[in-house]
C-alpha positions in Angstrom: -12.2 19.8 -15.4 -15.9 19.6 -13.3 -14.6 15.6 -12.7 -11.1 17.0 -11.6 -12.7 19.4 -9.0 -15.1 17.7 -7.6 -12.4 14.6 -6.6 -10.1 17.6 -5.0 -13.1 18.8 -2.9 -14.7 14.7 -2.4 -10.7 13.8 -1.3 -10.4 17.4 1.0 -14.0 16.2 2.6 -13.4 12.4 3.1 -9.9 12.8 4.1 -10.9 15.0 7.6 -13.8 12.9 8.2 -12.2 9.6 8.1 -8.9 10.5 9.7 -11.0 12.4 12.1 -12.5 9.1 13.1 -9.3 7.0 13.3 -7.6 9.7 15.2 -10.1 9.9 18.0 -10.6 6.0 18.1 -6.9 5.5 18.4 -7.2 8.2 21.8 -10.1 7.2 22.9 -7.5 3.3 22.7 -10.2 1.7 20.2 -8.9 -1.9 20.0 -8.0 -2.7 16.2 -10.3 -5.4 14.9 -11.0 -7.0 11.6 -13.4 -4.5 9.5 -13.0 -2.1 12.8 -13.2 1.5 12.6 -9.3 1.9 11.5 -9.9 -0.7 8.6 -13.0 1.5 7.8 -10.7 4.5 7.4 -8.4 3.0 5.2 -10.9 1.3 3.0 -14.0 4.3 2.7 -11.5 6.6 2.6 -10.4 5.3 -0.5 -13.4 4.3 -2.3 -15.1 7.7 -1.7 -11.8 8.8 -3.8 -11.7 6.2 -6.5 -15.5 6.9 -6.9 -15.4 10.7 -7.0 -12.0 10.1 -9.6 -14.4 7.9 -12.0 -11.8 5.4 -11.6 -12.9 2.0 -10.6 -10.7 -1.1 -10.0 -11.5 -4.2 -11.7 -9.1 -7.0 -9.9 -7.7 -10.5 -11.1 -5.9 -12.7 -9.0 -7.4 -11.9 -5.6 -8.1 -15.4 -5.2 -4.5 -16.3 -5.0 -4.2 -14.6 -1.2 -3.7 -16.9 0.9 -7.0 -16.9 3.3 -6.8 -16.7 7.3 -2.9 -15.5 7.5 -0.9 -11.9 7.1 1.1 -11.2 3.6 3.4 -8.7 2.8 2.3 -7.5 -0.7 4.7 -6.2 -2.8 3.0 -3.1 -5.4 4.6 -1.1 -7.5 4.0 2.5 -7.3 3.8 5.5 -10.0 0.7 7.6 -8.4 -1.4 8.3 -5.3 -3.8 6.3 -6.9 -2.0 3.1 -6.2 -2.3 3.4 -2.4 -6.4 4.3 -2.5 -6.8 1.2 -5.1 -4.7 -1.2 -2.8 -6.7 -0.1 0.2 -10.2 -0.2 -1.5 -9.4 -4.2 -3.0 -7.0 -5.6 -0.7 -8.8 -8.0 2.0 -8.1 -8.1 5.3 -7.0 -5.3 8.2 -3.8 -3.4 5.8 -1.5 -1.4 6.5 1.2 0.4 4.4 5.0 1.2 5.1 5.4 5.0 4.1 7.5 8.0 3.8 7.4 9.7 7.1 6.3 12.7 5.2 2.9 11.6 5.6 3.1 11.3 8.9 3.9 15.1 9.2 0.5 16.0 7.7 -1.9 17.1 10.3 -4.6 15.0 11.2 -3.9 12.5 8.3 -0.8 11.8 10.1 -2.2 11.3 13.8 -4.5 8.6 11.9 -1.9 7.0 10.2 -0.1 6.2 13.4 -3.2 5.2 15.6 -4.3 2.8 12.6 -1.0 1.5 12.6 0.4 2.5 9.6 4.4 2.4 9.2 6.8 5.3 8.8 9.7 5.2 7.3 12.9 7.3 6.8 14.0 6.7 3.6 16.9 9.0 4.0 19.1 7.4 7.2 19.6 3.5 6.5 19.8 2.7 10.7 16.3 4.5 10.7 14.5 2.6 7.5 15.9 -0.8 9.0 14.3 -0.2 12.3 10.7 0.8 10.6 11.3 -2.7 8.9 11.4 -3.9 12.8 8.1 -2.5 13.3 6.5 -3.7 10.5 7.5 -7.2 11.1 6.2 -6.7 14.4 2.9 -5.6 13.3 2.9 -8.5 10.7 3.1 -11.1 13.2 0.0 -9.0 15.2 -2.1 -10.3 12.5 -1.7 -7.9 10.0 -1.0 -7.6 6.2 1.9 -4.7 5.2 2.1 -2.9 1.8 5.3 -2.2 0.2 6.7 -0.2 -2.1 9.9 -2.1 -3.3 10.9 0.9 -5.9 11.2 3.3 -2.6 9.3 5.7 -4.3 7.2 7.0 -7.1 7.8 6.0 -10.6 8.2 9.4 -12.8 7.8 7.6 -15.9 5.7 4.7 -15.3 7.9 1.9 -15.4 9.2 -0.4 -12.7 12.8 1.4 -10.7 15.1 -1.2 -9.3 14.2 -2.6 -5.9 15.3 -2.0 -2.6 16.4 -5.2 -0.2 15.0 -4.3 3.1 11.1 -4.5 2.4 12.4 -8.5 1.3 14.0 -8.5 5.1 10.8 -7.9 6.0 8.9 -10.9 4.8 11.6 -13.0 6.1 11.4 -11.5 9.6 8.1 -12.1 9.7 8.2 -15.5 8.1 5.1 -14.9 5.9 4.4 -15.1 2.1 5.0 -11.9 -0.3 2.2 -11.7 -2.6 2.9 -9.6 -6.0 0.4 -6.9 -6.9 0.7 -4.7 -10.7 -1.2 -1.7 -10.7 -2.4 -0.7 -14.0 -2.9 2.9 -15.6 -2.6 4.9 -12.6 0.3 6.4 -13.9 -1.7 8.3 -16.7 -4.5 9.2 -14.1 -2.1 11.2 -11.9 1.5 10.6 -12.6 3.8 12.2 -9.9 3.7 15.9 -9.6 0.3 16.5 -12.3 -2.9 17.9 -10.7 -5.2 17.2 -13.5 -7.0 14.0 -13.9 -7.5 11.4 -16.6 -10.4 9.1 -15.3 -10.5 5.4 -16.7 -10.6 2.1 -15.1 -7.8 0.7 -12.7 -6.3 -3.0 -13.2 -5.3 -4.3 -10.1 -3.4 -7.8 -11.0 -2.4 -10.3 -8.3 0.3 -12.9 -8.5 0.6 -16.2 -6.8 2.8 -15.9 -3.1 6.0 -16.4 -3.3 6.9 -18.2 0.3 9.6 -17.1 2.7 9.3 -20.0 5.1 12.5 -21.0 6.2 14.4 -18.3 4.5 17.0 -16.3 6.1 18.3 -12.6 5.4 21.2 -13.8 3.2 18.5 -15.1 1.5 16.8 -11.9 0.3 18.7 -10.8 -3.1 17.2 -14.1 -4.4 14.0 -13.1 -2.8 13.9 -9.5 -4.1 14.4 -10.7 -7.7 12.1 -13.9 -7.8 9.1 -10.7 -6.6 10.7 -8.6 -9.6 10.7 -10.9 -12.0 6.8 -12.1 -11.1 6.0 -8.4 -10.9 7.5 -7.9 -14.9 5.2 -11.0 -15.3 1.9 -9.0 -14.0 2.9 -5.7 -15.9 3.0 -7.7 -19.6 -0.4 -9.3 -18.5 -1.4 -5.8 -18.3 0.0 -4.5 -21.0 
């Protein structure tokens, strides 16, 4: 219970003060740079939360990223925890595709859109294709983008069917999807608990799978080739 508390009050405390900071960068027009001040509030953000949570990552695979280029990098998702362990390993400037609900949330939300950050309307198909758009967009600015290829949060832990669309979006942007498992976060804080249950996060990286030359018929083939090398990660972590 003390451990549960004191990451509610360490994520309250570290969520104003680094969204504070990426807020008033992005007005004061802080240029985005490598390991800049909105890479900083991604990334301490994060490991002020996985520390206060006792829940370190231990990563394999990172040395499959392809060095010196953007990725999209495909994650499954069953907790919050998922997002602060991709932002506290990942390398690089990264930035996430989300629900616009997060994006309604004061302060965090004014960061999250001077950082960068993606929204995107899950519920009107016109409106989720043009946040795609964007992403691409930001992609090809020399950015990395995080997806969520389930669409949303796993209530039970294992893998949801995948959408098309975050696929369309590697092949927009012509760059390789790189497969991420994350392990156990699902029994630290599965969907709608408030209790914690600290233990070690397993962060597992797969080899790229290249979209170079691909087109958007192309991305049913795409979407299951990620699936299938994403069922490989989880029984490597299992």
């Amino acid at each position: 219970m003390i451990r549960t508390l004191w990451f509610y009050v360490v994520l309250f405390i570290s969520t104003i003060i680094h969204a504070a900071s990426g807020l008033v960068a992005g007005i004061l027009r802080v240029r985005h740079r490598l390991g800049g001040v909105y890479d900083w509030a991604g990334t301490g953000w994060a490991r002020d939360i996985l520390s206060a949570a006792g829940t370190p990552v231990r990563t394999e695979g990172l040395e499959l990223i392809p060095v010196g280029q953007p990725v999209v990098y495909a994650s499954n998702h069953s907790s919050m925890f998922d997002i602060w362990a991709l932002f506290a390993t990942l390398p690089g400037s990264v930035r996430f595709v989300a629900k616009q609900e997060l994006f309604r949330i004061p302060l965090l939300g004014g960061a999250m859109r001077a950082a960068g950050h993606i929204a995107i309307d899950r519920t009107v198909r016109k409106k989720a294709f043009e946040a795609y758009d964007a992403a691409a967009r930001t992609i090809q600015r020399g950015f990395s983008a995080v997806v969520f290829p389930e669409g949303t949060r796993s209530r039970t832990g294992e893998l949801l069917p995948f959408k098309n669309a975050p696929f369309a979006l590697a092949i927009a942007a012509q760059v390789p999807i790189v497969p991420v498992y994350v392990h156990h976060t699902f029994e630290i804080l599965p969907k709608g608990a408030l209790r914690l249950h600290p233990r070690p996060i397993r962060l597992l990286v797969g080899p790229p799978v290249p979209t170079a030359g691909l087109t958007a018929d192309d991305r049913e083939r795409l979407r299951d080739a990620v699936r299938a090398a994403m069922v490989a990660l989880q029984a490597r972590a299992r």
